[in-house]
C-alpha positions as CSV (number, residue, x, y, z in Angstrom):
1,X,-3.0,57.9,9.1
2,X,-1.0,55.0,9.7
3,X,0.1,54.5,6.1
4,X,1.3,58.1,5.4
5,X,3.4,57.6,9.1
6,X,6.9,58.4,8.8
7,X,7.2,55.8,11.4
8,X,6.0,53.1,9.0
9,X,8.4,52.1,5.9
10,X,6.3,49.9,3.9
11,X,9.5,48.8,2.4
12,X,10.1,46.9,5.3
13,X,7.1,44.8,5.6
14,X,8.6,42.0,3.6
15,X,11.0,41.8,6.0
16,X,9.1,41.6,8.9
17,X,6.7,39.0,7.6
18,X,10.2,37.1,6.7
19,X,11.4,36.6,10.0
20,X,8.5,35.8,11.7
21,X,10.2,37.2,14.9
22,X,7.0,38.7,16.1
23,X,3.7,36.6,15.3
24,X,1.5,39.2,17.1
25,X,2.8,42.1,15.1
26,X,2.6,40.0,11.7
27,X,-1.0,39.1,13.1
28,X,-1.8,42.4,13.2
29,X,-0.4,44.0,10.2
30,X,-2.0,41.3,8.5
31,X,-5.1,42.2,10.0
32,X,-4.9,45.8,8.7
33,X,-4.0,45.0,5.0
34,X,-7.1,42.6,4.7
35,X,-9.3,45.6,6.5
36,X,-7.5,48.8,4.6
37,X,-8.1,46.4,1.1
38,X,-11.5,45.6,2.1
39,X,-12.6,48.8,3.5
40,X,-11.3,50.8,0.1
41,X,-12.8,48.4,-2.0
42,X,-16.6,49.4,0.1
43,X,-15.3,53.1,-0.1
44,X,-15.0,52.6,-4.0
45,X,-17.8,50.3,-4.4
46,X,-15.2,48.7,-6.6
47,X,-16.6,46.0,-9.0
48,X,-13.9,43.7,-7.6
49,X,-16.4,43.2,-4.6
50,X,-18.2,40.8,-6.7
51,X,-15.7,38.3,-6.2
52,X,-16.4,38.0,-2.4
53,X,-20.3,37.4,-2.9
54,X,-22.9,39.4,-1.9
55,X,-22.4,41.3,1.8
56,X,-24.3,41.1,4.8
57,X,-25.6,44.6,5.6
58,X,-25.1,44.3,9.1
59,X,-21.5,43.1,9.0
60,X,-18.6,45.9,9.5
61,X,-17.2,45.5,6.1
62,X,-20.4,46.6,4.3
63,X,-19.5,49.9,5.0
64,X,-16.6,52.6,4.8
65,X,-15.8,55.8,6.1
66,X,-13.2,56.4,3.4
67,X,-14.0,59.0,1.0
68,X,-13.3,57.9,-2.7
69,X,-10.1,59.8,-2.7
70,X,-8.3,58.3,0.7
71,X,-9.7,54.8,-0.8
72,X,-8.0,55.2,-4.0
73,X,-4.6,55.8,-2.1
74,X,-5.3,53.3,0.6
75,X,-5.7,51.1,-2.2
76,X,-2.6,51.8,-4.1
77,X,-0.5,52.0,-1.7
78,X,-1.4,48.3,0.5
79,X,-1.0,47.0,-3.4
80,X,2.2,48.7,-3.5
81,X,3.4,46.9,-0.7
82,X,1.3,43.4,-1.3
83,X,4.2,41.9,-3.4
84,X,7.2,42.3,-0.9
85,X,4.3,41.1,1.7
86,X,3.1,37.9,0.2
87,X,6.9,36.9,-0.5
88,X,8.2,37.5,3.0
89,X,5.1,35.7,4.0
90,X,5.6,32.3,1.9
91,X,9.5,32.8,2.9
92,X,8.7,32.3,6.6
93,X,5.6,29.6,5.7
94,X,7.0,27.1,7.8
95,X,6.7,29.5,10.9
96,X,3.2,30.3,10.3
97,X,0.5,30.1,12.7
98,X,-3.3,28.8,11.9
99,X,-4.2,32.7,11.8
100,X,-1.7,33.7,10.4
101,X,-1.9,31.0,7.3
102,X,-5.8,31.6,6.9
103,X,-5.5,35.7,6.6
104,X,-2.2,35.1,3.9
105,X,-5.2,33.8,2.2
106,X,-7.5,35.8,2.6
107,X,-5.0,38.6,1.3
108,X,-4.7,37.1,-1.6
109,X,-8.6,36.7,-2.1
110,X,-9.0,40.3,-1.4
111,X,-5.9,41.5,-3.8
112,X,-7.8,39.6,-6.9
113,X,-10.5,41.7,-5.9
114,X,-8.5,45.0,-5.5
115,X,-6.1,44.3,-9.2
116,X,-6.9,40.7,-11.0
117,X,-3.9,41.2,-12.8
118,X,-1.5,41.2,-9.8
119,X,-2.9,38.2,-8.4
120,X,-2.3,36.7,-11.6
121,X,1.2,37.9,-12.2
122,X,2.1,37.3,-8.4
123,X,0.7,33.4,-9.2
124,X,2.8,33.0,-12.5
125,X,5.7,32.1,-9.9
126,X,5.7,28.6,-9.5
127,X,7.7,29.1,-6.3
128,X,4.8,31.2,-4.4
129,X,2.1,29.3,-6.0
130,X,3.7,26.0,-4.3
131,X,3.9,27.8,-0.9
132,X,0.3,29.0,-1.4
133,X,-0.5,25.3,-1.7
134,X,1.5,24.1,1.6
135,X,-0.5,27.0,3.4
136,X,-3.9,26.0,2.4
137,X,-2.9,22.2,3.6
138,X,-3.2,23.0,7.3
139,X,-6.4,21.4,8.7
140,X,-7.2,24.0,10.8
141,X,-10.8,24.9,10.1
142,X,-10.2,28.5,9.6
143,X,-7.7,27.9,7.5
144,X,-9.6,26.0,5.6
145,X,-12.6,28.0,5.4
146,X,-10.1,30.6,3.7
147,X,-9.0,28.1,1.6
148,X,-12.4,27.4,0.2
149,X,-12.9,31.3,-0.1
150,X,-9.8,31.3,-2.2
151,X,-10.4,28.6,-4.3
152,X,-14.1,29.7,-5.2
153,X,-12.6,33.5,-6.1
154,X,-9.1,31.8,-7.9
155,X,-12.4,29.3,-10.2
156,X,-13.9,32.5,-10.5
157,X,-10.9,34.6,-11.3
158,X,-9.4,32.5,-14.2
159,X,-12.6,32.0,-16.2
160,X,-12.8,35.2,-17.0
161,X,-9.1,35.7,-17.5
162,X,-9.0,32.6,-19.9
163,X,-11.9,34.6,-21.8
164,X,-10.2,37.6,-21.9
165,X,-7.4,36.2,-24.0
166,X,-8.1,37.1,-27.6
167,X,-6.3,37.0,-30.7
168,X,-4.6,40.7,-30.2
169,X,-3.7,39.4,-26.6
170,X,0.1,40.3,-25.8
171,X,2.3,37.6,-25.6
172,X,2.7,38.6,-21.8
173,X,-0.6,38.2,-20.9
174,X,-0.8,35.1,-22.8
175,X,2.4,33.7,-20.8
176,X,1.7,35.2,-17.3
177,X,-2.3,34.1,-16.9
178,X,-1.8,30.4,-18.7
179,X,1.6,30.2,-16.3
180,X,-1.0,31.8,-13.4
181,X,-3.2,28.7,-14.4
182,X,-0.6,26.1,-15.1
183,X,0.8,26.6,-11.6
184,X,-2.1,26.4,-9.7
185,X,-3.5,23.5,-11.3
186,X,-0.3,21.3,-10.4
187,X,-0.6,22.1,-6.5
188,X,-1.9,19.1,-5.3
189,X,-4.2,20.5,-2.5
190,X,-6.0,23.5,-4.4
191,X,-5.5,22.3,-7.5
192,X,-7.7,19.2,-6.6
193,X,-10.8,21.8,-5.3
194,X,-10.2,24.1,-7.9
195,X,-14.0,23.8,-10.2
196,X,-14.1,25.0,-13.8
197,X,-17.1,25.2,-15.9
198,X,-17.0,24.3,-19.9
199,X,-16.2,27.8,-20.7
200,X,-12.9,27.3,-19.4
201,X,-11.8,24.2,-21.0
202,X,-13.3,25.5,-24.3
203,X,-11.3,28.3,-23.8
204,X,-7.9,26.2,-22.8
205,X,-8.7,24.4,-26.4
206,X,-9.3,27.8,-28.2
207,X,-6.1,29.2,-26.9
208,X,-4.1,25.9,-27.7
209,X,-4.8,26.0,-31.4
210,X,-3.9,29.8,-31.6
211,X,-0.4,28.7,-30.0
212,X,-0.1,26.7,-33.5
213,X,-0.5,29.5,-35.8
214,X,-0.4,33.2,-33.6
215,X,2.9,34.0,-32.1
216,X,1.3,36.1,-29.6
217,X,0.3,32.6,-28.5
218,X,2.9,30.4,-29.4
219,X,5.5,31.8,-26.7
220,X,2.9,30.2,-24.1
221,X,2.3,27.0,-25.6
222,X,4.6,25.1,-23.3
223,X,2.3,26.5,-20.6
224,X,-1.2,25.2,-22.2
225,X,0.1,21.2,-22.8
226,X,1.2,21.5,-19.3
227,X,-2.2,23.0,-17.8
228,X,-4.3,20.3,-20.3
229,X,-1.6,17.9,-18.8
230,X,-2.7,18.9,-15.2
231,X,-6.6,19.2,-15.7
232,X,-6.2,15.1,-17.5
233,X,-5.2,14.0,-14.1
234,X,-8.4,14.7,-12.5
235,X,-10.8,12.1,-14.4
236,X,-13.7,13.7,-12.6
237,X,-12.7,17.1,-14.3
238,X,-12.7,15.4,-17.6
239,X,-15.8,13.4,-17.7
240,X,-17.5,16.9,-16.1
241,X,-16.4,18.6,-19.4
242,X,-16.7,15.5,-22.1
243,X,-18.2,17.1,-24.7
244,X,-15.5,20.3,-24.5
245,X,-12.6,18.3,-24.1
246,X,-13.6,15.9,-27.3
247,X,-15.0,18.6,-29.7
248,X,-12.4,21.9,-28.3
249,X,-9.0,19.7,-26.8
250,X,-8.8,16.5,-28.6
251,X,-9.0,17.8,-32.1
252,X,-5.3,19.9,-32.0
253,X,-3.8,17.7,-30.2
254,X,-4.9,15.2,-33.3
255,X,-3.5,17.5,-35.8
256,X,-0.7,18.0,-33.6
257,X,0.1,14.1,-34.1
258,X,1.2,14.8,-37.9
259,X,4.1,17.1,-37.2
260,X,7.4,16.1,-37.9
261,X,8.6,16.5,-34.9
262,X,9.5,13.4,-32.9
263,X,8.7,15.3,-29.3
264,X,5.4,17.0,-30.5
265,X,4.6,13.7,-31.8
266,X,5.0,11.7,-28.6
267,X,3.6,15.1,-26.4
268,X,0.4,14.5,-28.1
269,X,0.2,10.8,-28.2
270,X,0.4,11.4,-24.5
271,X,-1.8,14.1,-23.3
272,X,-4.7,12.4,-26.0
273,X,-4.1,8.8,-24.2
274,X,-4.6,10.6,-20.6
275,X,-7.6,12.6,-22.0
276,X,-8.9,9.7,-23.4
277,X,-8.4,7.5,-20.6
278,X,-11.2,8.2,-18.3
279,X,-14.4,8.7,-21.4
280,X,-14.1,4.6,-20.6
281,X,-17.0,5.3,-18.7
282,X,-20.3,6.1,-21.4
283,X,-22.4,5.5,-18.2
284,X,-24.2,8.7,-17.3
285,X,-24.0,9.5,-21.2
286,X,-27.3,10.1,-23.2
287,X,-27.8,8.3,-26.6
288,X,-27.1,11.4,-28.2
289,X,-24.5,12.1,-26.3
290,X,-22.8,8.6,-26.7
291,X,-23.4,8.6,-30.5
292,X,-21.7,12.6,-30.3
293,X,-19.1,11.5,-28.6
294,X,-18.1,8.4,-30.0
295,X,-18.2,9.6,-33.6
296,X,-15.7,12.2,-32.5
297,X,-13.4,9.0,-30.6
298,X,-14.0,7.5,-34.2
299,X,-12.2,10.0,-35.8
300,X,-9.2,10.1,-33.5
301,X,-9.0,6.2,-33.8
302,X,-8.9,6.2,-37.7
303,X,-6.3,9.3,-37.8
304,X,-3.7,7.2,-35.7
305,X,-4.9,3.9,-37.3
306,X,-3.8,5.8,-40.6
307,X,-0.5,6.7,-38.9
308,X,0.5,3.8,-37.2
309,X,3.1,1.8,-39.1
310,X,4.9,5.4,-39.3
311,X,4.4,5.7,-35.7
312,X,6.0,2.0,-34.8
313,X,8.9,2.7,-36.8
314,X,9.5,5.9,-33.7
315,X,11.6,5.3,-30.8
316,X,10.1,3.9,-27.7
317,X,8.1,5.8,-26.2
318,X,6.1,6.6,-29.4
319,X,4.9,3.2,-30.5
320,X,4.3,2.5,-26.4
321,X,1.7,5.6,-26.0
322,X,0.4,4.8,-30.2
323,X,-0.6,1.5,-29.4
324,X,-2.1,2.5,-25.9
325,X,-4.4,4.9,-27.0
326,X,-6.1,2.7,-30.2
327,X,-6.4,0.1,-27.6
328,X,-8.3,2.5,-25.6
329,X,-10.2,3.5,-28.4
330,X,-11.0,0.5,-30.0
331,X,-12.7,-1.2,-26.4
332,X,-14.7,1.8,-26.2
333,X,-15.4,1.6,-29.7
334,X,-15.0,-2.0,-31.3
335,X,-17.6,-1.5,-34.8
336,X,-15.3,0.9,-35.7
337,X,-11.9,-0.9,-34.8
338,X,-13.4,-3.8,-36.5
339,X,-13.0,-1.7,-40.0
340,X,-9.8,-0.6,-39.1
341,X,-8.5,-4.3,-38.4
342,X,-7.8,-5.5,-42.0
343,X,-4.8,-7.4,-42.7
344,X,-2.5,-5.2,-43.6
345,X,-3.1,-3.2,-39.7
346,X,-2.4,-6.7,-38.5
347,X,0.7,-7.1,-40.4
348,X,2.5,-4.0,-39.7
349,X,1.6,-5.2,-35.7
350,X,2.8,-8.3,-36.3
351,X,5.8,-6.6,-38.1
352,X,6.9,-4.7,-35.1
353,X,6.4,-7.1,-32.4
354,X,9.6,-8.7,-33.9
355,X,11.4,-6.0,-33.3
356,X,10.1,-3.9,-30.3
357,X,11.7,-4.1,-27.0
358,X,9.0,-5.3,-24.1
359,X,7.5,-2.0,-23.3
360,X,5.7,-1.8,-26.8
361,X,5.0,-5.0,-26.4
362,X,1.6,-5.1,-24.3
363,X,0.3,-2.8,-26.5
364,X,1.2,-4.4,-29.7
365,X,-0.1,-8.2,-28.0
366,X,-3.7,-6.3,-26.9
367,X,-4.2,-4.7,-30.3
368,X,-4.0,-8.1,-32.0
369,X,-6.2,-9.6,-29.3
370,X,-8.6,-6.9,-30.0
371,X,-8.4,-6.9,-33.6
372,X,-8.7,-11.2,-33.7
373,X,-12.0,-10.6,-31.6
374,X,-13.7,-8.3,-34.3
375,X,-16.0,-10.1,-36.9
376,X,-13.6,-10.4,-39.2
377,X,-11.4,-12.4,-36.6
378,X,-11.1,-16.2,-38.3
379,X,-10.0,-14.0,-41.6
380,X,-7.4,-12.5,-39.8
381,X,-6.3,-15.7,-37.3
382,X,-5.8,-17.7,-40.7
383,X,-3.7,-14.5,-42.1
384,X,-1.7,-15.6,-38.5
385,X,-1.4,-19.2,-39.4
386,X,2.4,-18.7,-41.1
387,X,5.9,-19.3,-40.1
388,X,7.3,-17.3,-37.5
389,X,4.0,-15.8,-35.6
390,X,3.8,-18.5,-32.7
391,X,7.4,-19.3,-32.5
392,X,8.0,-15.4,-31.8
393,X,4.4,-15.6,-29.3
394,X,6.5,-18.4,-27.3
395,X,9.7,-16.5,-27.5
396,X,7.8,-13.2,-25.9
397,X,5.8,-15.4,-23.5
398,X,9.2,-17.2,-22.3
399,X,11.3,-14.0,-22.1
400,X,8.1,-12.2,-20.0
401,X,8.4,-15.0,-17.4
402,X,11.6,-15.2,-17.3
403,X,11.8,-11.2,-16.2
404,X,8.5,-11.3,-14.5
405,X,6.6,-9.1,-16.2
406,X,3.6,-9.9,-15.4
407,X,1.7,-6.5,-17.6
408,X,3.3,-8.3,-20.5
409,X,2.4,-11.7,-19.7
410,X,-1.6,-11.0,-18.9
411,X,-2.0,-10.0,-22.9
412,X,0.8,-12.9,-23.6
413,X,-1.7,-15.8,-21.9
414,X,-5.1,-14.1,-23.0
415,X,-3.9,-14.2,-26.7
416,X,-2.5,-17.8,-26.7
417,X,-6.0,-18.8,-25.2
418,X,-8.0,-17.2,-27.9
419,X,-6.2,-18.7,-31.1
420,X,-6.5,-22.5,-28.9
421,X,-10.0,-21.9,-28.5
422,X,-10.1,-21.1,-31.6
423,X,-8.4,-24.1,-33.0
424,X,-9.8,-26.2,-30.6
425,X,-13.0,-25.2,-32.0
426,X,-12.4,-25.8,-35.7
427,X,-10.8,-29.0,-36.0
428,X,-10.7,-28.4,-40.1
429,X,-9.3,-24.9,-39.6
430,X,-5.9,-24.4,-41.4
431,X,-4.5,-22.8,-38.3
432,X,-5.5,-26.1,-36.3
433,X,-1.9,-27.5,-36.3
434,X,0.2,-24.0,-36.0
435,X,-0.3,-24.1,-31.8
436,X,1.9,-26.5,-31.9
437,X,4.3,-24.2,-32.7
438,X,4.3,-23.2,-29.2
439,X,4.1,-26.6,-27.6
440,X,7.9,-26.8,-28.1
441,X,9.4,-29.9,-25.7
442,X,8.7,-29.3,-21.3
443,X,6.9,-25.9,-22.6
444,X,3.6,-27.6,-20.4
445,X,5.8,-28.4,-17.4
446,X,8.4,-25.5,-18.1
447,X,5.8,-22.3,-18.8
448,X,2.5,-23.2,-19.5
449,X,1.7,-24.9,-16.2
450,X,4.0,-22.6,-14.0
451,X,1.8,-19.5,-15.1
452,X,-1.4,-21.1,-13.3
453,X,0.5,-20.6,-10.5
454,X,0.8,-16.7,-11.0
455,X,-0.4,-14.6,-8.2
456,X,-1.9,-12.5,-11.1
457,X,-5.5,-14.2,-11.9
458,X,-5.9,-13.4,-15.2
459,X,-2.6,-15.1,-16.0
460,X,-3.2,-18.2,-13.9
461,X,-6.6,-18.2,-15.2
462,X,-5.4,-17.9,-19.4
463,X,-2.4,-20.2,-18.4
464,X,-4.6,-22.8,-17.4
465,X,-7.0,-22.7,-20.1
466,X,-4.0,-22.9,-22.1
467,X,-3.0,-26.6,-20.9
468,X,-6.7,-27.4,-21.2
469,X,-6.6,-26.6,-25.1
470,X,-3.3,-27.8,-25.3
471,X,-4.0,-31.4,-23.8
472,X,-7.0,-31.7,-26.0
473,X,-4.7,-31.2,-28.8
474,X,-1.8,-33.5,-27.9
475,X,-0.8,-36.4,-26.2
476,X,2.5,-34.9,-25.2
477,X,1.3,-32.6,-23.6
478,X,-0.6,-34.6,-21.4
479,X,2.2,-36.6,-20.7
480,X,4.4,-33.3,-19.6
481,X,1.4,-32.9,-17.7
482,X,1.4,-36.2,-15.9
483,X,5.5,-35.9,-15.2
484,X,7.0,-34.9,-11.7
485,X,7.6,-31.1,-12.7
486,X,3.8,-31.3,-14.0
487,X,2.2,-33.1,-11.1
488,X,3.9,-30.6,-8.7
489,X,2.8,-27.5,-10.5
490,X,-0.9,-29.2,-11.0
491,X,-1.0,-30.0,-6.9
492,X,0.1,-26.4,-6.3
493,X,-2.2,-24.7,-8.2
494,X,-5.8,-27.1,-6.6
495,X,-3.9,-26.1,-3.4
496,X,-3.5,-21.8,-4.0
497,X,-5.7,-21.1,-6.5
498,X,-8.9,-21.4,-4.4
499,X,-11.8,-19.1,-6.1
500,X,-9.7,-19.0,-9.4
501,X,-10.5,-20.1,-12.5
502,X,-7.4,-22.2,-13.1
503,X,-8.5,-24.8,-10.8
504,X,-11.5,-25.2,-13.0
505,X,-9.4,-25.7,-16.0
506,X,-6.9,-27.8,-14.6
507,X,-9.5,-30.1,-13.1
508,X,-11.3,-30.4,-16.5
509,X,-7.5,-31.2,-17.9
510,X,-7.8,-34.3,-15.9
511,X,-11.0,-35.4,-16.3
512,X,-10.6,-35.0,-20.1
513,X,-7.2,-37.2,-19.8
514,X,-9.1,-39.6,-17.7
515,X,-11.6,-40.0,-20.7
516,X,-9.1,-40.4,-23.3
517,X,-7.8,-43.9,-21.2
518,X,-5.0,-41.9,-18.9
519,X,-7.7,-42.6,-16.3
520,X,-5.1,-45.6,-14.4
521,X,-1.8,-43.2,-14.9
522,X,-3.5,-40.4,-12.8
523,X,-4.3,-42.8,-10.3
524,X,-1.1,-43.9,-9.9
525,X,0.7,-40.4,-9.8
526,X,-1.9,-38.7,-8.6
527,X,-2.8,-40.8,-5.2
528,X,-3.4,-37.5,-3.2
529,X,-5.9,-35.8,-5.8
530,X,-9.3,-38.2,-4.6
531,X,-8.6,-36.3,-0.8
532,X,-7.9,-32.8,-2.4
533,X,-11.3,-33.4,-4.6
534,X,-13.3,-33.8,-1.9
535,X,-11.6,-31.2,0.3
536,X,-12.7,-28.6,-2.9
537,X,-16.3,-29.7,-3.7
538,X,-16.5,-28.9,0.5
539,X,-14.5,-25.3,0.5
540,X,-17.0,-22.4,-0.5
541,X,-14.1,-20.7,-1.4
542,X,-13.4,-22.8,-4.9
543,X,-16.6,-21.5,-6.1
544,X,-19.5,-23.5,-7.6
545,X,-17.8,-24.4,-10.7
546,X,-14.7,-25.7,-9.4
547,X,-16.9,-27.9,-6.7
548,X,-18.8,-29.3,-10.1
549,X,-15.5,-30.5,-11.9
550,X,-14.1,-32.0,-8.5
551,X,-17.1,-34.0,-7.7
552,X,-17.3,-35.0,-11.6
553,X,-13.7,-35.8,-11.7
554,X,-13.5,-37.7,-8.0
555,X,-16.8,-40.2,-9.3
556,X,-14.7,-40.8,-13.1
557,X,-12.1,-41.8,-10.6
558,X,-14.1,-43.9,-8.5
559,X,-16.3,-45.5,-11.1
């Protein structure tokens, strides 16, 4: 009766909701579109009422007076009207009270019931699916009971649209339920509760390689690397779905990585680096299911390994997100990156870090650092032992301290530690005198002893197992080390560093000095170390090991 008024004029309800001049009235009409929708629905015993679970008998809404006829044009004409509804709605959004925010949702619920398709086109605006989003954010409990109804239906809803997509598809419903999808996964608040199961992210890979050679699909495929782009933010999605997103997602996006194309080139090397980010994690894995799954991060590894030196030769970011993800790779998998680390892959690394800017950088220092610790690392460190490697690690080091840059400096440090230890280690080694390439005059008191003052502990830590190797392998730098810049940076870092590493090492420095016959000339510069000694082997907070090299330092300088 009230629909077929000529006092009502639906065409004026998207007004209405608009203005927000009357919250009652918008209350109420509300109020009657959720009942009219759910009430034709009973009347049709439409399959749609799947969506909302199964009904309690004794509830209002498990039964309907309309006869199938008045449902059917109940039904079409609150549909009619739902659009112009929902719009004025999110329009006035900001004016919105609790009730009025948790029935908007509740509309929508029931409208993906009544015609999944309009629910889906009305969601392919990114404007209305945002304002969905801000309603659903009140923490009213109603509200957010609605919330939680819409989200189960909207999980619900697009795994079986994402099935329904087929290779005779139309392009438009291609575009309008991956756009549906895409939108609603970047909403912060519902896309964070939104729950798929593996059929949907099978799907989302099925549908992505038909957008490379259908093109019914292909108009949409902006839409599916934003939506995989969306679902890789949520690590918790991704380790859910493992097994679909390395054998359906990570496979195009691989063959993706030989096109020509610069952008498609770097769009997959970064979508496959934030898919394979979070698989770090093997912990809740099977045997099977780490051998499965690794053999398919094997393949990826090898297929950019095989591209590399054409991927370094790219414009930043390329060579940036390249070298990321075979890092990435090859610490979840080092057998593997072990065969992959011959000396040609070192070369071309070595190669570009000559001529990359710092942002590549990192990447190219960790995949060296990870290569060198492979079982084939003394064949590659002596590959290393030639002109210009260490003057150019010195040159990168400087530079990153210089700027600050301290994600460049951690891989800087670690890798200048490795090839000392190294060559600390192997007195006969060939590479045993090429460290001394970066021991270049004041480095100890200009760079190497200022980094074990870094607030960052794995550079103070590397810096000062640095001096350590470095004393051992020359007197001048134990005399940098014993000079008024020195002494300073040495006092500052037993005074900081507390718990650290770097007091460790710079403690053993001095006892190792004191052994080689320098044991008056830290007395005599050093008068205050005996009182800090002490003052460490008392502190918890130094650590056991630290309180072991203090007390065996103070009695060398007692004896």
């Amino acid at each position: 009766i009230f629909l077929d008024s000529t006092h009502v004029n639906l065409e004026e309800f998207g007004d209405v909701f608009t203005t927000m001049g009357n919250t009652k009235l918008v209350q109420t009409l509300l109020t009657f579109m959720n009942m009219a929708l759910i009430k034709s629905l009973v009347g049709l015993r439409h399959p749609g009422l799947a969506g909302l679970g199964k009904p309690d008998p004794t509830s209002p809404f498990a039964s309907s007076a309309l006869t199938g006829n008045e449902a059917r044009g109940v039904l079409a004409k609150v549909i009619g009207v739902a659009e112009l509804a929902l719009r004025g709605l999110c329009s006035g959004s900001e004016h919105m009270s609790a009730a009025i925010k948790g029935k908007t949702l509740m509309l929508l619920v029931l409208l993906g019931c009544a015609d999944p398709h309009l629910l889906v086109r009305l969601l392919s605006s990114s404007r209305l699916a945002a304002h969905v989003d801000s309603i659903a954010r009140d923490k009213d409990s109603y509200v957010q009971r609605s919330a939680r109804a819409l989200v189960s239906y909207l999980s619900a809803l697009f795994s079986s649209q994402m099935a329904e997509l087929v290779p005779g598809s139309s392009p438009q419903s291609v575009q309008c339920v991956s756009g549906a999808l895409c939108n609603i996964t970047k909403t912060k608040f519902l896309g964070s509760m939104l729950s798929f199961g593996d059929d949907v992210f099978a799907n989302i890979g099925r549908c992505l390689a038909l957008s490379f050679s259908s093109s019914r699909f292909a108009v949409a495929e902006a839409n599916f690397h934003k939506l995989i782009e969306n679902l890789a933010q949520n690590s918790e999605q991704v380790l859910k779905h493992r097994f679909t997103v390395t054998h359906e997602i990570i496979p195009p996006y691989l063959s993706m990585l030989k096109d020509t194309d610069v952008e498609r080139r770097f769009l997959s090397l970064r979508i496959l680096r934030a898919l394979v980010a979070p698989l770090g994690d093997e912990s809740a894995l099977t045997a099977e299911e780490k051998q499965d799954e690794g053999e398919r991060l094997d393949h990826l590894m090898q297929g950019v390994a095989e591209m590399l030196p054409e991927l370094l030769k790219e414009e930043e970011p390329i060579p940036v997100q390249a070298t990321g993800l075979l890092v990435t790779c090859g610490e979840r998998r080092p057998k593997t990156f072990a065969a992959i680390a011959t000396v040609d892959f070192i070369d071309s690394v070595v190669c570009c870090m000559t001529s990359s800017k710092h942002g590549s950088l990192r990447g190219l220092l960790q995949l060296l650092l990870l290569a060198l610790r492979t079982e084939r690392g003394a064949e590659l460190i002596s590959h290393l032992a030639k002109p210009g490697f260490f003057e150019n690690l010195l040159k990168i080091t400087t530079m990153a301290m210089e700027r600050e840059l301290d994600e460049l400096l951690e891989p800087c440090c670690e890798l200048a530690t490795f090839i000392l230890r190294q060559s600390v280690g192997d007195p006969n080694s060939t590479l045993v005198r090429q460290p001394f390439l970066m021991l270049t005059p004041r480095a100890v008191e200009t760079l190497w002893l200022p980094l074990c003052t870094s607030p960052t502990e794995a550079i103070s830590d590397s810096a000062a197992q640095s001096v350590f190797y470095f004393a051992k392998l020359s007197t001048k730098a134990q005399v940098e080390i014993l000079s008024d810049e020195g002494i300073k940076h040495v006092r500052e870092v037993m005074d900081r560093r507390r718990g650290h590493e770097a007091v460790v090492y710079i403690i053993r420095t001095l006892r190792f000095m004191c052994d080689q016959g320098r044991k008056g000339e830290v007395q005599k510069v050093m008068s205050w170390l005996p009182t800090i000694l002490e003052s460490i082997e008392r502190d918890e907070k130094y650590g056991d090991a630290a309180a072991a090299e203090a007390q065996g330092l103070r009695e060398l300088l007692c004896a």
